[in-house]
C-alpha positions as CSV (number, residue, x, y, z in Angstrom):
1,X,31.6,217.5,86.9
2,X,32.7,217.4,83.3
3,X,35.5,220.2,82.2
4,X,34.3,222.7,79.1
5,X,37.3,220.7,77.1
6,X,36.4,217.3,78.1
7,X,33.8,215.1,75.3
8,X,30.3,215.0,76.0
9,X,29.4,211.5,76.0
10,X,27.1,212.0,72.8
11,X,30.5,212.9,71.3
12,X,31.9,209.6,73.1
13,X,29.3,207.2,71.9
14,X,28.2,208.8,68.8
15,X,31.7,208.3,67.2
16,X,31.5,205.0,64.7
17,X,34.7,203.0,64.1
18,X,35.5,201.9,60.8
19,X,36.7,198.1,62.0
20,X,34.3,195.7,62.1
21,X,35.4,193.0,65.0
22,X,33.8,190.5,63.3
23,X,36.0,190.7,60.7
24,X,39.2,191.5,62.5
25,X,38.3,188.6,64.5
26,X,38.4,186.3,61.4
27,X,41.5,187.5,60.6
28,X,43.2,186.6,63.7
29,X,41.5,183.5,63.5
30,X,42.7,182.9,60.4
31,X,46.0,183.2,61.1
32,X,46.5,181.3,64.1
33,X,44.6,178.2,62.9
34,X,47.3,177.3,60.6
35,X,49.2,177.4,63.3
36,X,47.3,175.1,65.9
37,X,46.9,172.7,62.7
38,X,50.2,172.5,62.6
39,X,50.1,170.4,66.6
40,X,51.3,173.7,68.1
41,X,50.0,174.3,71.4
42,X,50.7,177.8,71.7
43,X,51.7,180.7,69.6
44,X,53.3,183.9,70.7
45,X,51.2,187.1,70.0
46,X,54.4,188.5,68.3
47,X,54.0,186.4,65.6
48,X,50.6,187.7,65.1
49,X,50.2,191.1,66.2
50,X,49.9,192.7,62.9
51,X,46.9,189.8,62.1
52,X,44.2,192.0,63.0
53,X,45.5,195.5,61.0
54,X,46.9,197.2,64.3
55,X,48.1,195.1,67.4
56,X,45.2,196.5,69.4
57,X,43.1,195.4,67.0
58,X,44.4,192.0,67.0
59,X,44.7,192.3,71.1
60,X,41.2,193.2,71.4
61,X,39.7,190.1,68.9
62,X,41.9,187.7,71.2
63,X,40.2,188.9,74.0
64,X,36.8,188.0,72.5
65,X,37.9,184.3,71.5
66,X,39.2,184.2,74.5
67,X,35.9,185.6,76.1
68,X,33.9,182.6,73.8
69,X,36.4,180.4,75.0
70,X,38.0,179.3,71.6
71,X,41.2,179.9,72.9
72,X,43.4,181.0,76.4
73,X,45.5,183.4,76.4
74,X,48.4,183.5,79.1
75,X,50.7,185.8,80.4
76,X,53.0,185.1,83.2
77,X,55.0,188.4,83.7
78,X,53.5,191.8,84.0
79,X,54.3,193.2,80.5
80,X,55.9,190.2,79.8
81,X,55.2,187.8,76.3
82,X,51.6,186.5,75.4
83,X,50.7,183.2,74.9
84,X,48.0,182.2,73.1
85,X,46.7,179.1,73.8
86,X,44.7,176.4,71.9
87,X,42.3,174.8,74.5
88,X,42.1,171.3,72.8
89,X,46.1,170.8,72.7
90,X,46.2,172.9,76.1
91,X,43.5,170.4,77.5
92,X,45.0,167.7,76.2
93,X,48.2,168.3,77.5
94,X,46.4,168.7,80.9
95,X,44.7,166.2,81.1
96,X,47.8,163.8,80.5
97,X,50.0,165.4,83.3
98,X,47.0,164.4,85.9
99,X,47.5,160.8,84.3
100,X,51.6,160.8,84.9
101,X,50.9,162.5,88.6
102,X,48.9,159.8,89.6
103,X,50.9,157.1,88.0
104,X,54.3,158.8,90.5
């Protein structure tokens, strides 16, 4: 039972947002490439929160790449610091400590 103060959900789902995610996702894009160019593996979200405009902004178009699978994004503490990952490099990297643990 909805509350006479609480949104209807016409007045959830009729509201528009200005951001495109498209375009927000570019942007993010944008500015970690450089990065993953540059033979970094990772790249703290810090250094990119304000990519996307807003840090949620730039939050939420990581979790769609991360979604489409054109990058990981890790996180070992609760609250604790973002990684995000390139999946070649991270691959990669994999793939070569299976090598050195079957060579031991």
């Amino acid at each position: 039972m909805r509350a006479d103060d609480e949104p209807t959900a016409g007045d959830v789902t009729d509201n528009t947002h200005s951001e495109d995610i498209e375009a927000v996702i570019e942007q993010v894009t944008d500015a970690l490439a450089p990065e993953f160019e540059n033979g970094r593996s990772e790249v703290l979200y810090a250094e990119i929160e304000s990519a996307g405009g807003r840090p949620f902004m730039t939050y939420l178009a990581l979790l769609f790449l991360s979604h489409r699978g054109e990058l990981r994004l890790q996180q070992d503490d609760l609250f604790g610091d973002l990684w995000i990952r390139d999946p070649e490099q991270v691959s990669a990297a994999d793939s070569d400590d299976e090598h050195e643990a079957a060579a031991d």
